[in-house]
Each structure stands twice: as C-alpha cells, then as structure tokens.
LOSEGU-796623 format. One line per 5 residues: number of its first residue (from 1); their letters; for each residue x negated, y negated, z negated of C-alpha. Coordinates in Angstrom, 3 decimals. Each point is the difference from the previous one (the first is absolute). Layout:
% residues N
NUM> a> X/Y/Z  ...;
% end
This chain:
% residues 211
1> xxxxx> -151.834/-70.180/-60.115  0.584/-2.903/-2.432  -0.664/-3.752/0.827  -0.429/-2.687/-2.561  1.362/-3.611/-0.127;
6> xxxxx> 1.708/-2.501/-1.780  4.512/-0.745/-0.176  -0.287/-3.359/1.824  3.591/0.050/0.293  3.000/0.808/-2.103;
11> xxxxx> 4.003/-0.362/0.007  0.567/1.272/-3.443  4.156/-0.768/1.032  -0.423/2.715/2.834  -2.491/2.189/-1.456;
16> xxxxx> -2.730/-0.103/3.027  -2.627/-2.135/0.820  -3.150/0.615/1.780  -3.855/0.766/-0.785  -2.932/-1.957/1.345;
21> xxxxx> -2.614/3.348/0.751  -3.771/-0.845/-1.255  -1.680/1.121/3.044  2.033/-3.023/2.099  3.048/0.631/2.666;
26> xxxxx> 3.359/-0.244/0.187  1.977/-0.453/-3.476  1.934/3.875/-0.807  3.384/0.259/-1.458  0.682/1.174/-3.304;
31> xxxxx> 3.342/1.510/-1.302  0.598/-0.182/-3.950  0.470/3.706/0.485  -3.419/0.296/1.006  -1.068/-1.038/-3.706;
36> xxxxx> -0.265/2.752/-2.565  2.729/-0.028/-2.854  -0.787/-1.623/-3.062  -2.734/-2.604/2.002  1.701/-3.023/-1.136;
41> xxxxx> 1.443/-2.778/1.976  -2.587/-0.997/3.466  -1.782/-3.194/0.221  -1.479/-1.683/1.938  -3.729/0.333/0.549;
46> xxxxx> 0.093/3.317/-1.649  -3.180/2.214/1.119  1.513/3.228/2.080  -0.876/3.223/1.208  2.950/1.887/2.600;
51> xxxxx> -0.368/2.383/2.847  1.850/-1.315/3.169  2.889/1.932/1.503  2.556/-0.899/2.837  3.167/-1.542/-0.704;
56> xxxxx> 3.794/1.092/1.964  -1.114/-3.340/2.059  -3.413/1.402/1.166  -1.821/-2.764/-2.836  -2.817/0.280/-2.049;
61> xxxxx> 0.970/0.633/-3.328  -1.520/0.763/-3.156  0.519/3.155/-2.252  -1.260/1.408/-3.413  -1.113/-3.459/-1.321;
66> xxxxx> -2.584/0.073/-2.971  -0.147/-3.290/-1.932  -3.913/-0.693/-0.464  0.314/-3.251/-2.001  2.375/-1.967/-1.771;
71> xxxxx> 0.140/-3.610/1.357  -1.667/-2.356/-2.462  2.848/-2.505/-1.864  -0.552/-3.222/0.949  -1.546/-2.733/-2.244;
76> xxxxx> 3.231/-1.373/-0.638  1.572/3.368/-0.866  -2.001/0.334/-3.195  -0.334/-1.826/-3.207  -3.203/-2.319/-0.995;
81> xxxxx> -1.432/3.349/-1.726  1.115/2.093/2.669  2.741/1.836/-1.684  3.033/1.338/1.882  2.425/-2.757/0.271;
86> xxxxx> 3.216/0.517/-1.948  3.151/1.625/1.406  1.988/-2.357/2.162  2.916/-1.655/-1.163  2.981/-0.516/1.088;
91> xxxxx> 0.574/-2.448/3.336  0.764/-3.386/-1.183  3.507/-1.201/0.407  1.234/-2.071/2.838  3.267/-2.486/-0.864;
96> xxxxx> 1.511/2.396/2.871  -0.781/3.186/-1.528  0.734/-1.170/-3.159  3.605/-1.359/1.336  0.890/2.509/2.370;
101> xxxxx> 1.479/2.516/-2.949  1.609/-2.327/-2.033  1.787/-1.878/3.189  1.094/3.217/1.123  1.491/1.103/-3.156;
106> xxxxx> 2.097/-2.970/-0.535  1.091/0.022/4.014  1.414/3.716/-1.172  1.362/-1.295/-2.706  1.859/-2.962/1.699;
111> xxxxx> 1.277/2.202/2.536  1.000/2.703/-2.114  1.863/-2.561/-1.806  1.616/-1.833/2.906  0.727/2.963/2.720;
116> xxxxx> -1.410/3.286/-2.197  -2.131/2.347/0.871  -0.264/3.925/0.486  -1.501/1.425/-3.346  -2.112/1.756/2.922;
121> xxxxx> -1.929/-2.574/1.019  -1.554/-0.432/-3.384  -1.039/3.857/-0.250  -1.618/-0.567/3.711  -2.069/-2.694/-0.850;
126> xxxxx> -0.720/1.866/-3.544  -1.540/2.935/1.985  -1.297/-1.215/2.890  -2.185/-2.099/-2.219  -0.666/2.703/-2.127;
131> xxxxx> -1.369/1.501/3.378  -1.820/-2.702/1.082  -2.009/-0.224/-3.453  -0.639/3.680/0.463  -1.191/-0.432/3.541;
136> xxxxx> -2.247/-2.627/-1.242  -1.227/0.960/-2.717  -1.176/3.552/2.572  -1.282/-2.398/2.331  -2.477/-1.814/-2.524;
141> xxxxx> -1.453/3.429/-1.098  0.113/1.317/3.754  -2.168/-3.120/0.676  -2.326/0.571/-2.993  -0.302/3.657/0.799;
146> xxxxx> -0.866/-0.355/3.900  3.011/2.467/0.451  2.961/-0.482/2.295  1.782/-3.243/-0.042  3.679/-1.132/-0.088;
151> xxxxx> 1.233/-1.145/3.618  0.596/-4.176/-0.927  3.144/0.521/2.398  1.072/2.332/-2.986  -0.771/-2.006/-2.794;
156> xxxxx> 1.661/-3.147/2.498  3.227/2.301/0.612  0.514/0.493/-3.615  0.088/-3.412/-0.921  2.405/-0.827/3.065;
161> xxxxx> 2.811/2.482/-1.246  -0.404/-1.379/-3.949  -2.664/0.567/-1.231  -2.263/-3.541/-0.084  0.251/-0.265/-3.547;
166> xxxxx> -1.934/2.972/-0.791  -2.149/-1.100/2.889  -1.143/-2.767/-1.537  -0.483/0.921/-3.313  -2.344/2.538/1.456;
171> xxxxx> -1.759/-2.025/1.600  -1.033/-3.039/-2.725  -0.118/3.062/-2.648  -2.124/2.031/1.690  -1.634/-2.877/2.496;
176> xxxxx> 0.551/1.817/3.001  1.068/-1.263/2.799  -0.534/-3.100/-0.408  -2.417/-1.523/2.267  0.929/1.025/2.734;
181> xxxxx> 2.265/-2.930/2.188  0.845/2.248/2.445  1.431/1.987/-2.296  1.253/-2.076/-2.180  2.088/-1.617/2.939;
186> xxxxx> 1.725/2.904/1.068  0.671/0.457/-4.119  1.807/-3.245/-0.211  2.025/0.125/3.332  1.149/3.619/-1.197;
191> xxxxx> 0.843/-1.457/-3.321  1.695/-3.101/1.609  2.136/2.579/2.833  1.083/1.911/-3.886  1.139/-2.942/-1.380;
196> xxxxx> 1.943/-1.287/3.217  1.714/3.443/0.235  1.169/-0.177/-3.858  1.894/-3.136/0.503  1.241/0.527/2.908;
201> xxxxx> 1.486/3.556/-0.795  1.382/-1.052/-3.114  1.694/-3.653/0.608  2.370/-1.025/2.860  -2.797/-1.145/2.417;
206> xxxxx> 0.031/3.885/0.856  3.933/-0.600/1.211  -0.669/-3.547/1.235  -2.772/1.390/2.452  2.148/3.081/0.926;
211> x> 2.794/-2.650/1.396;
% end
C-alpha cells in the first residue's frame, strides 16, 4: 500500500531525513536509498509517495519513494523574469582563506631554509591535496545527484594529515562547504593541528619537548 506526504525534514550531510504523511500521524523516516537513482538531490517540502516497511530497530520507515512534485524555487531563487538564476560562483574570499596558503608556503620555506625539510613532506601535502580536491569535487556531485555522500570525518581526516590546501581550494572553487560553522570549525582546528605538527617535526622544538 502506498501513503502520500510531504519531506518535512532533511539532513542532506547524512543522507536521511523524515516525511510528514498527508493523512496526519507520526513523521516516517526516509533513507536516501529509498529514492530511485537518477531523482536528483531531496528537498524539502517535496510531495512523496513510499510504502512503509520496518527498520533493524523495529521503526517505521519508508521504501520505494516516488517524487510527485518538484518543490517550487523560492521568489528569491529566480530572476525578475523568472529565468533560472546563473550558476554559482565561486565563495568569496576571506583574508584567512586567502592567507592561509601563502603563510604556509613561506613557513616551509623558512624552515626548509633554517632546519630543512624531508623532500617527503612536500609530495604528502602534494597528494593528499590532490585527494582532498578529488573527494570534494565527488562530494559536490554526490550532493547534486541525491547519491551517497562523503563521510565529513573523511574529508576532515584528509586535511589533518596534509591535505588543507586542496581542501580549501575545493571548497571556495566549487562553494562547498562553506556554510557550514560546524564544519568549518573542525576544518580550521584540523588545519591548525597540520600546521603545529610541521614545525614542530621539522625544527628543534621537536628535541626541546622530547627533553
């Protein structure tokens, strides 16, 4: 038997949220899984139609969800004519995002010129943001797709062992990520733990500390 009602509620960083049914009751879960392929992206107030199943924890869930409607685009979404809007832009640039790279390169620099450093840690920080541009850039169309999305811990963990440049490239290029200060938190501590590591691996605070 299907039921109708309307996504009331939607994590898009988790990929589950939870459907408000039309005939009135208690709100049912809804996996992305539960979405056909190729559905786009959920939003909220979407119209719905899903047969209800039983999760492992004895829940209501739904299943086989039909999108009936696309939600309309708010007022502000559209131009005076009511024309698509144009393709975002980049994120604007911060004075710390635009400072962050820069700073860091000449901190290598300085200590590669005062203590040296292993050619190695250049080729880690290469990659890893290589990776992390990659894992972004997957992200963003996992997002726009409605398909399965990067763990953040992942995309956090990359940019911990080296790879925060890339990270935030990704980010203002591709304006993802960005508006989220949770997020964005974790981002900056990770990138600030990096940074602490590099010095003090590569100048005599590491032998100072080990005294």
């Amino acid at each position: 038997m299907r039921f109708e009602g309307t996504l009331s509620r939607w994590d898009d960083e988790r990929g589950f949220g939870f459907i408000t049914p039309a005939q009135g009751g208690q709100e049912v879960f809804v996996h992305i899984k539960a979405f056909p392929r190729g559905s786009g992206r959920p939003a909220l107030q979407q119209r719905l139609t899903f047969e209800l199943d039983n999760g492992p924890d004895g829940r209501k869930r739904a299943r086989a969800v039909q999108v009936l409607r696309a939600p309309i685009a708010p007022r502000s979404a559209r131009s005076p004519r009511g024309t698509p809007r144009r393709a975002e832009t980049a994120a604007p640039w911060s004075a710390a995002r635009i400072l962050a790279i820069p700073a860091f390169m000449a901190l290598y620099a300085f200590v590669a010129l005062r203590w040296s450093v292993d050619f190695r840690w250049a080729i880690v920080y290469v990659v890893a943001s290589l990776l992390a541009l990659a894992f972004y850039t997957w992200d963003k169309s996992s997002a726009e797709r409605g398909a399965w999305r990067t763990a953040e811990k992942t995309l956090q963990l990359l940019a911990l062992v080296g790879g925060w440049p890339g990270a935030l490239l990704a980010q203002q290029w591709l304006r993802h990520k960005t508006r989220k200060p949770a997020f964005l938190r974790v981002f900056w501590l990770c990138v600030a733990l990096n940074v602490a590591a590099f010095v003090l691996l590569n100048t005599p605070l590491r032998q100072a500390l080990l005294r």
